[in-house]
C-alpha positions in Angstrom: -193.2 -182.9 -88.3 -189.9 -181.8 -86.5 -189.6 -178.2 -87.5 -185.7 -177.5 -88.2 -183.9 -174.0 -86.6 -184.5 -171.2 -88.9 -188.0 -172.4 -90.4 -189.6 -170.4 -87.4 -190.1 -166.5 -86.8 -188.9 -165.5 -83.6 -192.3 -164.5 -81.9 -193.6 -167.4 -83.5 -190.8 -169.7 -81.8 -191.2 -167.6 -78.7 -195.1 -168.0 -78.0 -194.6 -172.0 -78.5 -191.8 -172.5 -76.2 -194.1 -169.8 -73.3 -197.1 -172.2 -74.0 -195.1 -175.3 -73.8 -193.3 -174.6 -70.6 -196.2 -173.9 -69.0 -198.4 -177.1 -69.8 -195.0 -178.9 -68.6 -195.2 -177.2 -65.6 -198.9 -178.5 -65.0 -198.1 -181.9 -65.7 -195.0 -181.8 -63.8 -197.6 -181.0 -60.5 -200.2 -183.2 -61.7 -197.6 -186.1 -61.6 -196.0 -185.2 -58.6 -199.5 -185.3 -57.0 -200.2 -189.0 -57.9 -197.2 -190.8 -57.0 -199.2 -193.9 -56.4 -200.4 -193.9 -60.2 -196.7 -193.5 -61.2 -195.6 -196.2 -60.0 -198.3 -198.4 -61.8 -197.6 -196.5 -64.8 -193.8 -196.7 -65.1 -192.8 -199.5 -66.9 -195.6 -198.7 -69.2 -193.7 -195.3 -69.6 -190.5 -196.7 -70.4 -191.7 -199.2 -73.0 -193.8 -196.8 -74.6 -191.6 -194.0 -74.7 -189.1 -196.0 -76.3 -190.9 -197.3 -78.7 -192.4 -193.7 -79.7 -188.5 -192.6 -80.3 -187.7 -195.4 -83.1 -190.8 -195.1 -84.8 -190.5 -191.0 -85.0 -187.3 -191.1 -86.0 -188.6 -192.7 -89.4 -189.8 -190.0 -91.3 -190.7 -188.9 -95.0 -189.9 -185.1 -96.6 -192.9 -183.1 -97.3 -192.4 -180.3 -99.8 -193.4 -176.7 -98.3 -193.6 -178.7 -95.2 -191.0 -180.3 -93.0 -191.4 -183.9 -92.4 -194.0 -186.7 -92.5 -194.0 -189.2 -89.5 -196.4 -191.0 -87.0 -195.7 -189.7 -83.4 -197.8 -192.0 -80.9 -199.2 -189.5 -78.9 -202.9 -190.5 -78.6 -201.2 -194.5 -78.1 -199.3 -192.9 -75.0 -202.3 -190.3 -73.5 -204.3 -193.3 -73.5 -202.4 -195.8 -72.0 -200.6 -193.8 -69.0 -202.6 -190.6 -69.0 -202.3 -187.4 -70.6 -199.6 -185.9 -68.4 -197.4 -188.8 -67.9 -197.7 -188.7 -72.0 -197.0 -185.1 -72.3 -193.5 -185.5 -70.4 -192.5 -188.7 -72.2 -193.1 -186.9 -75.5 -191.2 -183.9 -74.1 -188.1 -186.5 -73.1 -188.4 -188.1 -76.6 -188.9 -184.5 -78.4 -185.6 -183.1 -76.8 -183.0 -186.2 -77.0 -184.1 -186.0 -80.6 -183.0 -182.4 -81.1 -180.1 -182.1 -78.6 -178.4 -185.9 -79.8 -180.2 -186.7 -83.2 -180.4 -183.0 -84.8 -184.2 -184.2 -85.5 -185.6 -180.8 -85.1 -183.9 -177.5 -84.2 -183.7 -176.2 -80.8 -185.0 -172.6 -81.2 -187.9 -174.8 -82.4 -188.4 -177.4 -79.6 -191.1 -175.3 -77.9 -193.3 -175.3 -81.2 -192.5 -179.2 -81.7 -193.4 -179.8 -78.2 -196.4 -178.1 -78.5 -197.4 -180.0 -81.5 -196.6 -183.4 -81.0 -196.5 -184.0 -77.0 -199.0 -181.7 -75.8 -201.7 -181.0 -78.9 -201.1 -185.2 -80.2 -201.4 -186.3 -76.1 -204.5 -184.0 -75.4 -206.6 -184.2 -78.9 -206.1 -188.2 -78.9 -206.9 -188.4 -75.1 -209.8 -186.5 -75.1 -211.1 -187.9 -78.3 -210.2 -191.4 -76.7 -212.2 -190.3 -73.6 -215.2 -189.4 -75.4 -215.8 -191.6 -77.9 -215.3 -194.3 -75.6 -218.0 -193.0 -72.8 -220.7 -192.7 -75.7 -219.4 -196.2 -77.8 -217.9 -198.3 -74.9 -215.4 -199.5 -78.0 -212.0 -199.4 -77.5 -211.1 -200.5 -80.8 -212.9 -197.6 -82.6 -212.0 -194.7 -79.7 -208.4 -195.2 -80.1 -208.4 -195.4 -84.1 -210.0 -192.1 -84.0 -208.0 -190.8 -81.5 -205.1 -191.5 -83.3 -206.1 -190.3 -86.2 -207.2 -187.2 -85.3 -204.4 -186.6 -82.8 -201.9 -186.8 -85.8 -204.3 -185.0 -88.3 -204.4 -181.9 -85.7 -200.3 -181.6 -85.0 -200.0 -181.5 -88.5 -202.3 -178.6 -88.6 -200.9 -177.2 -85.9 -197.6 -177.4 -87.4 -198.8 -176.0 -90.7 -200.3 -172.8 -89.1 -196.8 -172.3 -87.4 -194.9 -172.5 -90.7 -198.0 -170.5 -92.3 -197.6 -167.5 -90.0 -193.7 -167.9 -90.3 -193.8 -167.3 -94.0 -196.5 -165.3 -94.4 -198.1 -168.5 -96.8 -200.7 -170.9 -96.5 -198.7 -173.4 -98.2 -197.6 -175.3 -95.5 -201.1 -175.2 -93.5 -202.6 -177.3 -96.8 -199.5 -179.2 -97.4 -198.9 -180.6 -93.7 -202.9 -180.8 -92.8 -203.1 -182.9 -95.8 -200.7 -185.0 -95.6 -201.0 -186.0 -91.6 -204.6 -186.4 -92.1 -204.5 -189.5 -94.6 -201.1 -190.7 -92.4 -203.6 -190.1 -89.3 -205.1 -193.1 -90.4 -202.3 -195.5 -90.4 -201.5 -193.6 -87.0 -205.3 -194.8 -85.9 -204.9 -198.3 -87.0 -201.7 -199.1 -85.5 -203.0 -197.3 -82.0 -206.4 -199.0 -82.7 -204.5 -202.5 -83.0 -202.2 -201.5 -79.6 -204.6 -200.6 -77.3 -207.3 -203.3 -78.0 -204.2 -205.8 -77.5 -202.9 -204.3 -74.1 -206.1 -204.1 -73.2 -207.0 -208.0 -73.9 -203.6 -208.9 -72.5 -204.1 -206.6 -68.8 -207.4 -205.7 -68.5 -206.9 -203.6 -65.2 -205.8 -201.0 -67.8 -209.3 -200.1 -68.6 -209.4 -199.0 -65.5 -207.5 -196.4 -66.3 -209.6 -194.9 -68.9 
């Protein structure tokens, strides 16, 4: 899902970076504002956002898309919070593209966008909800993650869309990241219900 330079138009490219800056700058406060969470939270962060690099940075070539990979963002919203997630997936987004080349850098707003803010938000808030009405863990995360995927990849297709005037890349990548989504649900399905066994204090947190 890491769009490479040039695969963007520039207003396109522009309005993503805008949008992105400013949801960093929200969670930037919001985190700054609980310092006490942090610090419960930050080995958490570490681990996860570690984990969340290696398993982006294996990814599959979609044609009239970009790329097909699981990104972890409804795993990490979940388990630390949607802003902490947001910034670790903006960490792990821009190591990627300034040491790996794994996406462009006139594109790092747009993958941002995508993968740490629309993948952290969609799976936390499906998370949230599912879980209020259902009280199952299990079954709020695999839909979170699942969706959370399926939704970046749409996302991602619309950008590409508009960029080349085609609706190509809006069937291709929505397609493709919604049947991935569910491999993406499982394994976040199978993480949280584990953490969650192992330290239950964590369900606090939801």
């Amino acid at each position: 899902m890491h769009i490479p330079d040039g695969y963007l138009s520039p207003p396109v490219a522009g309005i993503t970076l805008l949008l992105t800056l400013g949801v960093l700058l929200i969670a930037i406060r919001k985190i700054s504002s609980s310092k006490e969470a942090l610090s419960e939270k930050i080995s958490l962060f570490t681990a996860l956002s570690a984990g969340i690099f290696v398993a982006q940075m294996i990814a599959w070539p979609i044609p009239g898309g970009t790329s097909l990979h699981l990104i972890g963002g409804a795993l990490i919203g979940i388990l630390i919070g949607p802003w902490l997630g947001i910034l670790s997936m903006a960490l792990v987004l821009l190591v990627q593209c300034l040491i790996f080349h794994d996406g462009g850098l006139t594109a790092i707003g747009a993958n941002i966008l995508n993968m740490g803010v629309i993948g952290v938000l969609a799976g936390y808030m499906v998370f949230k909800i599912v879980y209020r009405a259902t009280r199952k863990v299990w079954l709020s995360s695999f839909l979170a993650g699942w969706l959370s995927l399926a939704l970046a990849g749409l996302m991602c297709g619309i950008e590409l869309g508009i960029s080349w005037s085609s609706t190509l890349p809006i069937y291709v990548m929505a397609l493709w990241h919604t049947v991935l989504g569910l491999i993406e649900g499982l394994i976040t399905s199978s993480v949280v219900s584990y953490i969650v066994i192992k330290s239950p204090k964590i369900v606090g947190w939801f």
